[in-house]
C-alpha positions in Angstrom: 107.4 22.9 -40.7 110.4 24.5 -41.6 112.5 26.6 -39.6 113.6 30.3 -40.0 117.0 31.0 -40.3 118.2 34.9 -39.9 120.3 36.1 -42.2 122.4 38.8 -41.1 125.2 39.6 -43.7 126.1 42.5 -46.3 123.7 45.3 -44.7 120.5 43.0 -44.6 118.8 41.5 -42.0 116.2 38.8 -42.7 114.7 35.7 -42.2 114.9 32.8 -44.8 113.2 29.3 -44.8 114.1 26.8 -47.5 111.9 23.9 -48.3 111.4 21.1 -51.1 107.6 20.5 -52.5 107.0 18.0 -55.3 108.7 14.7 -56.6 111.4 16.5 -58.5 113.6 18.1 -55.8 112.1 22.1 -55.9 113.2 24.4 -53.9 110.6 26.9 -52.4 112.3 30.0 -50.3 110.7 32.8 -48.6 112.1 35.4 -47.4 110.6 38.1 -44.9 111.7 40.9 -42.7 112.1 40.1 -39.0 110.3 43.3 -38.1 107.1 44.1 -40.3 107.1 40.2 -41.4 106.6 41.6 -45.1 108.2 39.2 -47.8 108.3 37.2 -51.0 107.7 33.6 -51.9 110.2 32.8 -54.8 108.4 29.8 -57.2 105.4 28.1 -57.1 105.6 24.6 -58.5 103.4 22.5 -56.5 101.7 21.7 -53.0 100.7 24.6 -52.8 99.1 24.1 -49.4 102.5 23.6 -48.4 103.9 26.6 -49.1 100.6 28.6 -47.8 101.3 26.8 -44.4 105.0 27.3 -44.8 104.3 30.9 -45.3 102.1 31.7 -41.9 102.1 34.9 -41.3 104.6 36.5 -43.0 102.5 39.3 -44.8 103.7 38.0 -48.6 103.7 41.3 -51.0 104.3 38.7 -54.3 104.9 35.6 -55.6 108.4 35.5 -57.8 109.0 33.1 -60.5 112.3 32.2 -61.3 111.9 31.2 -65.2 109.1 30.1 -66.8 109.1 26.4 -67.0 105.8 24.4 -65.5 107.5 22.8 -62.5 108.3 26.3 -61.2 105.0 27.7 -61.4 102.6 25.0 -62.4 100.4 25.5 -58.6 100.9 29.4 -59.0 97.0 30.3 -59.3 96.2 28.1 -56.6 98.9 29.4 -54.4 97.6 33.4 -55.5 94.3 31.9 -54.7 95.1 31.0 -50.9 97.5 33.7 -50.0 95.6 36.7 -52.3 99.0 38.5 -53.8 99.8 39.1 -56.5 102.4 36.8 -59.3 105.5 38.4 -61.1 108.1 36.6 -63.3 110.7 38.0 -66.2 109.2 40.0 -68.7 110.4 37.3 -71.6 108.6 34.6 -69.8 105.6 35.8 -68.6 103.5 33.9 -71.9 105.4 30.5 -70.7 102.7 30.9 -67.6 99.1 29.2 -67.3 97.7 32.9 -66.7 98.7 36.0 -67.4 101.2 37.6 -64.1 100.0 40.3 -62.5 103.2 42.1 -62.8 106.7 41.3 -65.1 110.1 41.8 -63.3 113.0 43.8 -65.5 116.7 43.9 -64.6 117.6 45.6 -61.9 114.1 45.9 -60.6 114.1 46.6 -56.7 111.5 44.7 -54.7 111.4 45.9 -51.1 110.5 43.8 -47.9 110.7 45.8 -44.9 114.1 47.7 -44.5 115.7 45.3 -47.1 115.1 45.0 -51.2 115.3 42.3 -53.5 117.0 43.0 -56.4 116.1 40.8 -59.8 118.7 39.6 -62.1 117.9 39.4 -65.6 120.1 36.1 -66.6 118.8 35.1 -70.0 119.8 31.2 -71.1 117.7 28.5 -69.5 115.2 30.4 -70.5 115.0 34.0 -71.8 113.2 35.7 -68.7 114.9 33.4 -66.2 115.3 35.8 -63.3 117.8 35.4 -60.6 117.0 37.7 -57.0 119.4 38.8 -54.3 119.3 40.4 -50.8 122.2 40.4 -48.2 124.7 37.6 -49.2 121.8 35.5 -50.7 121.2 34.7 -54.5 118.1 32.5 -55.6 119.5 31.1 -58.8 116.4 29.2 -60.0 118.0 27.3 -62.9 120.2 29.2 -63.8 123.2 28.5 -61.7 123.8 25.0 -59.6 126.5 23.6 -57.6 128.3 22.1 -60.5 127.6 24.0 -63.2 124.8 25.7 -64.9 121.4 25.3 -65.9 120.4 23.3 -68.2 120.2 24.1 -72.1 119.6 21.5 -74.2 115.8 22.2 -74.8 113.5 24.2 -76.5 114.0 27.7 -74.3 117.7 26.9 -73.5 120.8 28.4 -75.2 124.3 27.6 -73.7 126.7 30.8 -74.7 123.7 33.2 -73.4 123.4 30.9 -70.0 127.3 31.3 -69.6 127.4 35.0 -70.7 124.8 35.2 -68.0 126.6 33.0 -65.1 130.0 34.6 -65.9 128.6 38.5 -65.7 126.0 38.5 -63.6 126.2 36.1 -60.8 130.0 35.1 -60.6 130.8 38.7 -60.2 128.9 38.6 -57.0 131.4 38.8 -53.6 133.0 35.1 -53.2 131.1 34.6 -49.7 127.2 34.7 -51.5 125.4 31.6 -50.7 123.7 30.4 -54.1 120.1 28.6 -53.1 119.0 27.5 -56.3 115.6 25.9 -57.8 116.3 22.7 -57.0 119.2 20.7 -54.2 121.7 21.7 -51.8 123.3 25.5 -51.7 126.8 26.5 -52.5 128.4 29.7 -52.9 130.0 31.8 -55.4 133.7 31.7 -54.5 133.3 27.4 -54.6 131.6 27.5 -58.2 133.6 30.4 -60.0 137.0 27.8 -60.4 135.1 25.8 -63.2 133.9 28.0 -64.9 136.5 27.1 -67.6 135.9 23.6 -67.1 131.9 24.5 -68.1 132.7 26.4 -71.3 135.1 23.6 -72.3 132.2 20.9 -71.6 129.6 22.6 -73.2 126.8 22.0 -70.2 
């Protein structure tokens, strides 16, 4: 099992455990206030046994989906099935989905846990609901921001000027000292990312 880790930065306080599932390097995180336990799983891809386990008894409100593509959310029904809450993800994604989410996620939407919120991110560009979340000096990027660069674009739900219009305005504006966990490998933070920024645009990726 993983272990919690409290996170006690930028008027939040709460706990976060990070863990892989699957062959492809996903990221699960949940997050939950220390207090009333209340919280959010962000993604869904697969063992979804796993994350139930993972989960214990933090008293999950919802399961949030980053972006829309299957190894995100591929075991979400049978993770709603063994925890019984409810599924959201980005309004423009919600038809990528094997079932219809219970409820879609808009900019700026505030998701509260406790005496902290989760605030989505609308970043358009790997695909057009990709939704980014943030609490305390945390960001859950999904694909949309990596160490390195960006998420990818060259496929059928990608476009590359939105994703860096995206990564430029939303999430690099964030304070320096955020910690970016995002849907797949190691963290980072903003203030290490935002000097290549040029060297992105000028790659193209």
């Amino acid at each position: 099992m993983a272990d919690w880790q409290r996170v006690t930065a930028a008027g939040a306080d709460f706990e976060l455990k990070t863990f892989e599932v699957g062959t492809m390097g996903n990221m699960i995180y949940i997050v939950r206030d220390p207090d009333t336990r209340e919280g959010f799983v962000i993604d869904a891809g697969f063992e979804p046994e796993k994350i139930a386990a993972e989960a214990g008894d933090t008293k999950v409100q919802a399961i949030l989906i980053t972006h829309g593509h299957w190894d995100h959310h591929d075991n979400l029904d049978a993770l709603k099935g063994q925890l019984g809450v409810p599924s959201a993800v980005g309004e423009l994604d919600q038809d990528l989905l094997h079932s219809r989410p219970d409820q879609v996620l808009v900019d700026r939407q505030e998701l509260p846990f406790g005496k902290n919120v989760l605030k989505a991110i609308h970043t358009p560009g790997h695909t057009p609901g990709s939704t980014c979340f943030t609490v305390g000096n945390a960001l859950f990027s999904g694909d949309t921001l990596f160490p390195g660069g960006v998420g990818n674009t060259k496929n059928q739900t990608g476009h590359f000027f939105t994703i860096i219009r995206s990564v430029e305005y939303r999430l690099l504006s964030l304070p320096d000292d955020t910690v970016i966990y995002p849907g797949h490998g190691k963290p980072s933070t903003i203030g290490a990312e935002k000097p290549s920024l040029p060297e992105w645009k000028e790659r193209g990726w």
